[in-house]
Each structure stands twice: as structure tokens, then as C-alpha cells.
C-alpha positions in Angstrom: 146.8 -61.0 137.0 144.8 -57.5 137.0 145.4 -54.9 134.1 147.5 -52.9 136.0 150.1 -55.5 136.9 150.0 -56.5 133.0 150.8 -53.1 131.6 153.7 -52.4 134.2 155.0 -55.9 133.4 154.5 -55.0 129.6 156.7 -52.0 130.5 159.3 -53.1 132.3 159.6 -56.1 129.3 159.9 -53.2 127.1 161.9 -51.2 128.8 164.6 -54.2 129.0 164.2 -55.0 125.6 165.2 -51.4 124.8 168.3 -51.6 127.0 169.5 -55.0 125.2 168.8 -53.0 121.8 171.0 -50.2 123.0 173.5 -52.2 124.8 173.6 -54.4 121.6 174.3 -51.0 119.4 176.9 -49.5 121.5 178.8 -53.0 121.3 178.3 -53.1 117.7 179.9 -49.7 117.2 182.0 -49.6 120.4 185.1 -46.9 119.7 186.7 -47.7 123.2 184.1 -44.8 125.5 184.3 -47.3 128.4 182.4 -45.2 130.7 179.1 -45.4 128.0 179.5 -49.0 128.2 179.0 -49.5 131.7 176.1 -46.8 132.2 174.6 -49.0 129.6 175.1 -52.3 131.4 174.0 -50.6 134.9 171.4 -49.8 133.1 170.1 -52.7 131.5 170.6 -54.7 135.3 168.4 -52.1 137.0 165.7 -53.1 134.5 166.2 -56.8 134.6 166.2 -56.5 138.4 163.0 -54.4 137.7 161.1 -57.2 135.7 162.4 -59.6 138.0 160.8 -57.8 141.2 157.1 -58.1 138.8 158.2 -61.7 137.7 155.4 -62.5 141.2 152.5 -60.9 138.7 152.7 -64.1 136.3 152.7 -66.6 139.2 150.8 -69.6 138.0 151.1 -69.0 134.3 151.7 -72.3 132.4 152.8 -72.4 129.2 152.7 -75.4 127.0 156.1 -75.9 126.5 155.4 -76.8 122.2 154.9 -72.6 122.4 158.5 -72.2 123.9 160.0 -74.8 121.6 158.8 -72.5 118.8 159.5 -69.0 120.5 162.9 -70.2 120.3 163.1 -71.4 116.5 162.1 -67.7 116.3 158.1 -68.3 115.3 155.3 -66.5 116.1 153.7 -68.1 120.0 149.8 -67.2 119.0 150.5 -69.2 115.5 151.7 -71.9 117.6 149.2 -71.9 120.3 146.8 -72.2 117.2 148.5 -75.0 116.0 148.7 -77.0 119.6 144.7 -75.9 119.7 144.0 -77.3 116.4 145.8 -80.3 117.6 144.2 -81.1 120.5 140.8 -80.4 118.9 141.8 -83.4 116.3 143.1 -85.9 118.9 139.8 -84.7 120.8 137.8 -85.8 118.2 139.7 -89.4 117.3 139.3 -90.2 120.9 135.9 -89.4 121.1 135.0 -91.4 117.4 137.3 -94.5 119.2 134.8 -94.5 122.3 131.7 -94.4 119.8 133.0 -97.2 117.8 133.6 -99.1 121.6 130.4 -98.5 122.9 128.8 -99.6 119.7 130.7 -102.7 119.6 129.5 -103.4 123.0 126.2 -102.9 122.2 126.5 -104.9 119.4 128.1 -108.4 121.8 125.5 -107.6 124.4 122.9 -108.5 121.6 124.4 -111.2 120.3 125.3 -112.6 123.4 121.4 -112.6 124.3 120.6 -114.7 121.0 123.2 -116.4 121.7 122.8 -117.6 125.6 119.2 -115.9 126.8 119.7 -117.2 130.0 123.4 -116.1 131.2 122.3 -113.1 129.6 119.5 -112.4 132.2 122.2 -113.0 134.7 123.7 -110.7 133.7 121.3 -108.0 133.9 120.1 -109.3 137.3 123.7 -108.6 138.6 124.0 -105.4 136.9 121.2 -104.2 138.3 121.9 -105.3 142.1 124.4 -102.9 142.7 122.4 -100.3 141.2 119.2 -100.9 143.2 121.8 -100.9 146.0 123.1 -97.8 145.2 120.1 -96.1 144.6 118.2 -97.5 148.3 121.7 -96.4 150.2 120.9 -92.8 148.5 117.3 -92.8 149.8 118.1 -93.9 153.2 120.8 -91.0 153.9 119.7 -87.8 155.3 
């Protein structure tokens, strides 16, 4: 989405919100003027159809739905976009200590294992390293 389609988007969003706080002030002070009322309410449908007809600018805008959850309990979305962030940073970094601590305890068998049995152990590399000699003469050979 290019500037331009963001500030008329901005606009017409503010434009709507302005007609809900209007509508919302007649209603709370209504003294019966009927005809007020339903300029208001034309209004406020032109500018919802207005912000629907730009509703095509934020195509393919994905928001986490933890943001919405706390747009509607009435809190603030860059707070909680922080929050998911911060989050995801953490779980980031316990996955990433989890496959350390795996790798490490594979290492760790590997050597006893060759202490332990030398010769399946040299097996074992010889068949590990088959497929990638394999791999690596199939790579050669292709134009």
C-alpha cells in the first residue's frame, strides 16, 4: 500500500469516526428533530460505504489476532504488538538453547559410542558418508 492510498484510507477512517461521534451526540441529546437524525445517519453510511470502497488498499494485511484480542479489551495495538514481539523473541531463544543442548548431546553419544564400539562406529561414518560422496559426484556430473 503506497502513501497515497494510506492517507485517504486514514481519512475516510477519520472521517467515519467523526460521523459515529456526531451521530453518538445527537442520540445522546436527541429532543425529537427527526429530520437531523437521519441526515446524520445518511451521513455516516456514505462514509462507511466510502471506507469500504478503500477497504481493497489493505488487501493482504495480516494481523496477529493477540493485537485484535487486545484492541477490543480497549488497549493500546503497538503496546501489544510489542508484547507478542517480545514473546516470540523469548520462545525464539528457548527453542534455539533446546537445539544447542540436542546437538550437544549428540555429540556427546557419538563420542562415547566410538569408545564404546570403534568398529560400528566406523560404520557408521562409512554410511554417512556414502550418500554424501553420492550427492556431491551427482552435483559434478550435471550441467
Amino acid at each position: 500500500m503506497d502513501s497515497k492510498q494510506q492517507k485517504a484510507l486514514l481519512q475516510s477512517v477519520r472521517a467515519s469516526l467523526l460521523k459515529v461521534q456526531e451521530l453518538e451526540q445527537t442520540v445522546g441529546s436527541f429532543l425529537g428533530d427527526q429530520q437531523l437524525l437521519d441526515i446524520q445517519l445518511n451521513n455516516l453510511i456514505a462514509s462507511l460505504k466510502d471506507l469500504q470502497s478503500k477497504q481493497g488498499a489493505c488487501s493482504g494485511t495480516e494481523v496477529p489476532i493477540d493485537v485484535l484480542r487486545a484492541l477490543d479489551a480497549g488497549g493500546n495495538p503497538d503496546i501489544a504488538t510489542l508484547a507478542l514481539f517480545t514473546q516470540s523473541l523469548q520462545e525464539n531463544q528457548a527453542t534455539k538453547g533446546k537445539i544447542q543442548a540436542l546437538s550437544q548431546l549428540r555429540d556427546n553419544l557419538f563420542k562415547e559410542a566410538q569408545e564404546v564400539y570403534p568398529d560400528v562406529s566406523s560404520s557408521y561414518q562409512a554410511l554417512k558418508a556414502a550418500p554424501a560422496q553420492t550427492e556431491q559426484k551427482s552435483s559434478n556430473s550435471k550441467p
